[in-house]
Backbone as JSON, one array per atom type, in Angstrom:
{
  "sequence": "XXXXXXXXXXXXXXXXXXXXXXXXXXXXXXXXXXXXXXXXXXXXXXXXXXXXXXXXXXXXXXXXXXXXXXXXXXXXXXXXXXXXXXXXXXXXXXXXXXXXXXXXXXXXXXXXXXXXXXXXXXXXXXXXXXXXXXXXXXXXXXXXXXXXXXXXXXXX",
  "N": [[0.85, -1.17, 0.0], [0.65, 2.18, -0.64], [1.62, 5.09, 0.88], [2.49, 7.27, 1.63], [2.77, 9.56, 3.61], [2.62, 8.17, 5.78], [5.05, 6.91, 5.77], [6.88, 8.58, 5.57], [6.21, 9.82, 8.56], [7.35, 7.52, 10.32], [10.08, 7.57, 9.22], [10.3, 9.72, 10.48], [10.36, 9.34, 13.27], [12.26, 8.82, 16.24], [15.01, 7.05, 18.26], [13.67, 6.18, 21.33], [11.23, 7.86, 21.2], [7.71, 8.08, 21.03], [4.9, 6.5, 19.76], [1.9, 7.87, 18.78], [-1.26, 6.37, 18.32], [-4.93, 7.11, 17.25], [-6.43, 4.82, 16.73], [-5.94, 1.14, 16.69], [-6.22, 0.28, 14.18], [-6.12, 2.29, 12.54], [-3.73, 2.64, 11.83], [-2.37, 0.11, 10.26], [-3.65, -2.25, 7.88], [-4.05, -4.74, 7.91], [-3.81, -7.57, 10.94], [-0.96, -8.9, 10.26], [0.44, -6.31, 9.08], [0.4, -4.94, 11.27], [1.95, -6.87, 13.12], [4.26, -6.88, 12.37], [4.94, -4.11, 11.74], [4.83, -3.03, 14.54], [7.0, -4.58, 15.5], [9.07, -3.55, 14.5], [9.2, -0.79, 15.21], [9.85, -1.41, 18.01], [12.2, -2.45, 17.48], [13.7, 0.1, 16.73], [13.74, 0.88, 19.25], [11.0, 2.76, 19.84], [7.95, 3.34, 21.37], [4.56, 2.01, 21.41], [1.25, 3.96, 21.23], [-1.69, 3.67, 22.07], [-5.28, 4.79, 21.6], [-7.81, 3.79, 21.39], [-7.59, 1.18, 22.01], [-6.62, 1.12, 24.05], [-3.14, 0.61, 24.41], [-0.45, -0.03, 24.96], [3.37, -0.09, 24.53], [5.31, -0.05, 26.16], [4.1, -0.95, 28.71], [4.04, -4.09, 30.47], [1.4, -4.83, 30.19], [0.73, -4.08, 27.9], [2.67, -4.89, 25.62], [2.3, -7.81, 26.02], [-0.15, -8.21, 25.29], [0.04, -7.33, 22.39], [1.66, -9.42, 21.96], [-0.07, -11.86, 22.32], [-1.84, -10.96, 19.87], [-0.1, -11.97, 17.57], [0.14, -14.51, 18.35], [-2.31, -15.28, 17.64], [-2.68, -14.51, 14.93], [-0.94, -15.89, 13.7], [-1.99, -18.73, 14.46], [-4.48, -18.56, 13.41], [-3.32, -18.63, 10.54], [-2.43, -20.79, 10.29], [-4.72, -22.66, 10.92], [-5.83, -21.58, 8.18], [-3.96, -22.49, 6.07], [-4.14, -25.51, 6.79], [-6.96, -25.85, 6.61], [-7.14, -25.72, 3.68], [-5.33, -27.55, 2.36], [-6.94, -29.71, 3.34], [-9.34, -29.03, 1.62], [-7.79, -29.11, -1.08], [-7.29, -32.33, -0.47], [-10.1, -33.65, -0.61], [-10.78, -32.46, -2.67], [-9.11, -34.33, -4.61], [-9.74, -36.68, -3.64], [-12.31, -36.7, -5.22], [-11.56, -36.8, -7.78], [-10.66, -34.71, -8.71], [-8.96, -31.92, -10.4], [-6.62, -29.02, -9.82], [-6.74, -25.91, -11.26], [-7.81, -24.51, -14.38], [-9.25, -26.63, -17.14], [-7.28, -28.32, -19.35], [-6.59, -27.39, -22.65], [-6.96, -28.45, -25.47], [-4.31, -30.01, -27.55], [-5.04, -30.11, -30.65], [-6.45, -28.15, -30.97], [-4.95, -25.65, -30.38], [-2.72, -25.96, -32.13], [-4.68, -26.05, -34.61], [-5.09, -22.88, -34.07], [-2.53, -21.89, -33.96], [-1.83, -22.64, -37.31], [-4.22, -20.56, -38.53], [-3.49, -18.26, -37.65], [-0.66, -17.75, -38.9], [-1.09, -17.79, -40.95], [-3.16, -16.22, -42.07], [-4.49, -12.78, -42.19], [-5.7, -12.05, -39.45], [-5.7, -10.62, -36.52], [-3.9, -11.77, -33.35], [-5.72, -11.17, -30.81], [-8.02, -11.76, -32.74], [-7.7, -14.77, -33.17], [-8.03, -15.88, -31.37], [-10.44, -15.43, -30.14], [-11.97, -16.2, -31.97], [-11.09, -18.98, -32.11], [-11.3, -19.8, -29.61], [-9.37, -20.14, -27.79], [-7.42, -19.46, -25.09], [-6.04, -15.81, -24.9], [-3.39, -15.91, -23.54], [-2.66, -18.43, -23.14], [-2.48, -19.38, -25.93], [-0.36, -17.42, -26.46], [1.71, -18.52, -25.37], [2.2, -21.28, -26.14], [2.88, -20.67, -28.72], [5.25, -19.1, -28.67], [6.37, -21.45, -27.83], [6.58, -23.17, -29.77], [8.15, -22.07, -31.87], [10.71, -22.11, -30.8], [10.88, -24.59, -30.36], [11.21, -25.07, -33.2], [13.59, -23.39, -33.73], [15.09, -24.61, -32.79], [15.5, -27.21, -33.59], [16.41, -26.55, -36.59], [18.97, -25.73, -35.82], [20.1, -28.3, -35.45], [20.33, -29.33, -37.41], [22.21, -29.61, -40.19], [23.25, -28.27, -42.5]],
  "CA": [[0.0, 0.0, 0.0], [1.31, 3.03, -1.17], [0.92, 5.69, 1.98], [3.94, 8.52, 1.83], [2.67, 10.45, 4.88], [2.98, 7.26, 7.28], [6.09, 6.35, 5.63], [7.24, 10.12, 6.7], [5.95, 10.05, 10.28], [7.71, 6.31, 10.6], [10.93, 8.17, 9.2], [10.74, 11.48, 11.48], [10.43, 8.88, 14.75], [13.71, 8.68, 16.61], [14.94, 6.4, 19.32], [13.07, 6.7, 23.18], [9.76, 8.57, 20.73], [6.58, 7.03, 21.72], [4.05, 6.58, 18.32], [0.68, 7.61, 19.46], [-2.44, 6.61, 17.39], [-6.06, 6.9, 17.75], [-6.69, 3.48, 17.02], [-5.02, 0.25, 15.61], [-7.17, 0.32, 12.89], [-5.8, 3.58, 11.45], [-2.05, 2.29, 11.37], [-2.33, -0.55, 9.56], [-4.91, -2.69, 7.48], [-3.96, -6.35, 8.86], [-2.68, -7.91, 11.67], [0.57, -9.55, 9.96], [1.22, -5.25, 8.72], [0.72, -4.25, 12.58], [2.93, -6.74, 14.19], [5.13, -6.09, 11.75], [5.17, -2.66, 12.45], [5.05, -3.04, 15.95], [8.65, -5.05, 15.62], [9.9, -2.61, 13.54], [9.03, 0.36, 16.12], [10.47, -1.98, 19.12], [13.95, -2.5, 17.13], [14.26, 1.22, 16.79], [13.18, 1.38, 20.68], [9.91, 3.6, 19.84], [6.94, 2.7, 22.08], [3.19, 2.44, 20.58], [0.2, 3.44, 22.47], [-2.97, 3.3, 20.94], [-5.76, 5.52, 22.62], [-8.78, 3.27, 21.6], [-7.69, 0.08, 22.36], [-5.32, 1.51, 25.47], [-2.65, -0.07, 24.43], [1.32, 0.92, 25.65], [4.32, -0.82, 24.44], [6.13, 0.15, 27.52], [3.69, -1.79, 29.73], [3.96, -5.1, 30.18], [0.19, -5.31, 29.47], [0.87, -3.53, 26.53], [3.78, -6.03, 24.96], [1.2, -8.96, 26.42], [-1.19, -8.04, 24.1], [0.64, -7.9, 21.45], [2.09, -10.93, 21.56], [-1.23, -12.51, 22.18], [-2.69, -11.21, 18.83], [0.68, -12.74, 17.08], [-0.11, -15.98, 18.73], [-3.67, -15.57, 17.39], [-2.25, -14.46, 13.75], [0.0, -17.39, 13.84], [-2.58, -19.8, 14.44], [-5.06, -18.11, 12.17], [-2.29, -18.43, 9.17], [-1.84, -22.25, 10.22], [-5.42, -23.04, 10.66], [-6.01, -21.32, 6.91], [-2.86, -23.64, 5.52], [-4.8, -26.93, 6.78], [-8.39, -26.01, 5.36], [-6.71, -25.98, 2.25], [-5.01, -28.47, 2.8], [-7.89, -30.64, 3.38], [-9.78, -28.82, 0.45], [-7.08, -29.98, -1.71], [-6.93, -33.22, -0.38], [-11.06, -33.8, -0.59], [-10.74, -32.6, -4.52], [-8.33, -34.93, -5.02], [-10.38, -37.65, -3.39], [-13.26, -36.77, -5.98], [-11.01, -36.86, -8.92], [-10.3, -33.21, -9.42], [-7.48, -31.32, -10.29], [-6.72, -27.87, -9.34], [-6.7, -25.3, -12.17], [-8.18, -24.63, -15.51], [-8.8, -27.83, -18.23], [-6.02, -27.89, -20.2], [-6.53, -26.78, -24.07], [-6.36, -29.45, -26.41], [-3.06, -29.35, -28.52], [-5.24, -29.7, -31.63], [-6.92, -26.29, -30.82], [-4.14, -24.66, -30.28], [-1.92, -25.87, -33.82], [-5.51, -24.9, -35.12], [-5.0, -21.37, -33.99], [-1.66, -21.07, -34.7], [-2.18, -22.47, -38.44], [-5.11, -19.87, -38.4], [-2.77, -16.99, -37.01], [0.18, -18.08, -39.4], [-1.9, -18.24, -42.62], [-4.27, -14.78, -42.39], [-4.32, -11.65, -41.87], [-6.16, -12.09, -38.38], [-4.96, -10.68, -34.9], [-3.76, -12.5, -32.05], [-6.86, -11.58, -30.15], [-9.14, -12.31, -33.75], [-8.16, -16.1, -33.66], [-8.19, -16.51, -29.88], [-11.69, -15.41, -29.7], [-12.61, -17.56, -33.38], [-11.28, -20.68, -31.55], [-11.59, -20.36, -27.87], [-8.2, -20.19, -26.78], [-7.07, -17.76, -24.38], [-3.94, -15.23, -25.53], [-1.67, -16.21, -22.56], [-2.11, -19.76, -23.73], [-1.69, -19.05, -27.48], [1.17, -17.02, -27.0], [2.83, -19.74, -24.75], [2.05, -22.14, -27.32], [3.3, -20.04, -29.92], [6.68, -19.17, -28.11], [7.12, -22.89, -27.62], [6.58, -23.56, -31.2], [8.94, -20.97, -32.35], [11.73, -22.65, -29.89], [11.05, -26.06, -31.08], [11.3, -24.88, -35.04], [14.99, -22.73, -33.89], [16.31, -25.66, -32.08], [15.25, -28.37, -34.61], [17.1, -25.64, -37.41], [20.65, -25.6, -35.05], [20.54, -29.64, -35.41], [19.77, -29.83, -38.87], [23.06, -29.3, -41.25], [23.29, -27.2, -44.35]],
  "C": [[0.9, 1.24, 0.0], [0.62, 4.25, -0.3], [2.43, 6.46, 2.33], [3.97, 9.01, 3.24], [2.93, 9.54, 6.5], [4.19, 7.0, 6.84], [7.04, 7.82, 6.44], [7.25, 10.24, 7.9], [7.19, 9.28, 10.59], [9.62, 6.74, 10.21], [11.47, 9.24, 10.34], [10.62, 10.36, 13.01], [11.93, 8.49, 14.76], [13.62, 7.8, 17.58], [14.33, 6.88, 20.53], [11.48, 7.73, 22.58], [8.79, 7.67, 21.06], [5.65, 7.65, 20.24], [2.72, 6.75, 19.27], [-0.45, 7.67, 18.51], [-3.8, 7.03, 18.45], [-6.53, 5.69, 18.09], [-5.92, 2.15, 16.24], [-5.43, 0.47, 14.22], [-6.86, 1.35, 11.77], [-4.89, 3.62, 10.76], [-1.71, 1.28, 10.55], [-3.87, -1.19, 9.21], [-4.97, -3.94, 8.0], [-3.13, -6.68, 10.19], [-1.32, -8.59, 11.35], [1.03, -7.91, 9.96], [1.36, -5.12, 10.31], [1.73, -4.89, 13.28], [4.36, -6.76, 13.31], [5.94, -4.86, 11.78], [5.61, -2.5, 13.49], [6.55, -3.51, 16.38], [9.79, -4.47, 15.4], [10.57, -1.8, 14.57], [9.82, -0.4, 17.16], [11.47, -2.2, 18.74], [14.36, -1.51, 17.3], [14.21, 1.88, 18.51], [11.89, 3.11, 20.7], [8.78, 2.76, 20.24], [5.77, 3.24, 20.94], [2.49, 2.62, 21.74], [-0.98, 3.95, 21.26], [-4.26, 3.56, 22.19], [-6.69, 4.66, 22.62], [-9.01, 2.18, 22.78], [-6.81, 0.07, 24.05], [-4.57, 0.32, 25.79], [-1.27, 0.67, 24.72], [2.35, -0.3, 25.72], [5.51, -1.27, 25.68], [5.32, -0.42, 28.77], [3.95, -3.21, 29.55], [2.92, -5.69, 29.49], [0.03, -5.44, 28.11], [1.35, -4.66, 25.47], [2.93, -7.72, 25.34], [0.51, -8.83, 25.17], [-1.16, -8.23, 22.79], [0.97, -9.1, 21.03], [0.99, -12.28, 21.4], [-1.74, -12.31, 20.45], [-1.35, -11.56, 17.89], [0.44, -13.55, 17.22], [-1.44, -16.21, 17.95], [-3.58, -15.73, 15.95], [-1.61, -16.07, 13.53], [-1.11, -18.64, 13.5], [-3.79, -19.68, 13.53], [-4.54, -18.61, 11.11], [-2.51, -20.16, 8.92], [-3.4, -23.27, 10.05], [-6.55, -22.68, 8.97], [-5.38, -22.65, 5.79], [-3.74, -25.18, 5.65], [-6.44, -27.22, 5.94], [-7.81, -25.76, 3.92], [-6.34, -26.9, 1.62], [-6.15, -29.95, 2.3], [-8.59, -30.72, 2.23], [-8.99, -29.65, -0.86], [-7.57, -31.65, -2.02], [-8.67, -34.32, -0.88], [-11.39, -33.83, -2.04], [-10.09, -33.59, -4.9], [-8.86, -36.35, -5.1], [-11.55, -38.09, -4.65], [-13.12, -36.79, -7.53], [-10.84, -35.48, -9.9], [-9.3, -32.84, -9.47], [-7.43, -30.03, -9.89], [-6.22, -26.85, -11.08], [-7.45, -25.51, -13.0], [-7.79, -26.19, -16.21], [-7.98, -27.2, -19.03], [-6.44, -27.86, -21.77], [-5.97, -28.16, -24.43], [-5.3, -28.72, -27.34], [-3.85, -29.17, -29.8], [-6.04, -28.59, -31.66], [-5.96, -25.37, -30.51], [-3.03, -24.52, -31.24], [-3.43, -25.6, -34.66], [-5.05, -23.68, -35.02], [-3.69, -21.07, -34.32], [-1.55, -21.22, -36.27], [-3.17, -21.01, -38.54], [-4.04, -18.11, -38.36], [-1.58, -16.49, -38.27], [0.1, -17.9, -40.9], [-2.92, -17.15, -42.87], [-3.94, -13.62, -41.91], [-5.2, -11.21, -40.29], [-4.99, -11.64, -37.07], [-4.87, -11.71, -34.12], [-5.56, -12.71, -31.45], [-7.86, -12.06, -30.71], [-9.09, -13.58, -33.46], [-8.27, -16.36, -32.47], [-9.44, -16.48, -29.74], [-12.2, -16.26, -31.01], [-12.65, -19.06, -32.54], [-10.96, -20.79, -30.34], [-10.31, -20.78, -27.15], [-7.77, -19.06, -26.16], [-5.51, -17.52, -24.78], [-3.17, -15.65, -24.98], [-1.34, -17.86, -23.24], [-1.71, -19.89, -24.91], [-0.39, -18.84, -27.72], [2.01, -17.45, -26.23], [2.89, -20.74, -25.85], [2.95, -21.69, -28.48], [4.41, -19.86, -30.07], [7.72, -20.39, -28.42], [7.58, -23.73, -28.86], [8.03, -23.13, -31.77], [10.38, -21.85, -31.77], [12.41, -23.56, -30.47], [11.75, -25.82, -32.47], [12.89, -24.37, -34.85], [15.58, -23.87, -33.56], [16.56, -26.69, -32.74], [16.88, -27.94, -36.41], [18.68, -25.38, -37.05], [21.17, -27.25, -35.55], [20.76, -29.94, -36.72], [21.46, -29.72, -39.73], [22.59, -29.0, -42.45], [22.89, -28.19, -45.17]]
}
């Protein structure tokens, strides 16, 4: 996130300065940016206090707290990782794969014959035969590769 005026403040603080917000909520958008932040500010030895939540780096309560909603992040992050996990593992069970079906090759030497042979755009034959550009022009790349490398082996 692109935010000059906090990057400024976070510059103009010096060692033994104390950061004082209104509320967490103002200083950052997630808890990974805040304790982030918060680690940052405690390397440079600048305390936070935070009027809403009356919070104070320099208390113990304060640095408690913190560390609590790290512990909570933490286990948040880990209980995200396993429902996925599982998701995964449940598709997998049902005979799914993860991603887009893959493009038949003969629709895609269609389109590049097609591409190769008219006066049609890129995006004209992608939308004629239902291939998407990124895949075309991977396809197309790969082609190109094959045809130089085949052309190195070959002798005069």
């Amino acid at each position: 996130m692109n935010r000059p005026g906090w990057e400024q403040l976070l510059a103009y603080l010096r060692t033994g300065d104390s950061l004082v917000v209104t509320e967490l909520s103002r200083m950052t958008r997630s808890l990974m940016d805040l304790l982030q932040t918060c680690q940052a500010l405690e390397a440079r030895h600048i305390s936070l206090v935070s009027l809403r939540e009356n919070i104070d780096t320099t208390t113990a309560t304060g640095r408690g707290f913190l560390s609590m909603m790290g512990v909570i992040h933490q286990m948040e992050r880990e209980l995200k990782a396993e429902r996925a996990a599982a998701g995964r593992a449940a598709a997998k069970a049902r005979g799914k794969s993860g991603g887009r079906p893959r493009t038949h090759i003969e629709k895609l030497e269609n389109a590049r014959i097609l591409y190769e042979n008219s006066d049609k755009t890129a995006a004209e034959v992608c939308e004629q035969t239902g291939v998407g550009r990124r895949t075309f022009f991977s396809y197309l790349l790969q082609c190109r590769k094959e045809i130089s490398e085949q052309a190195k082996e070959e002798p005069y």
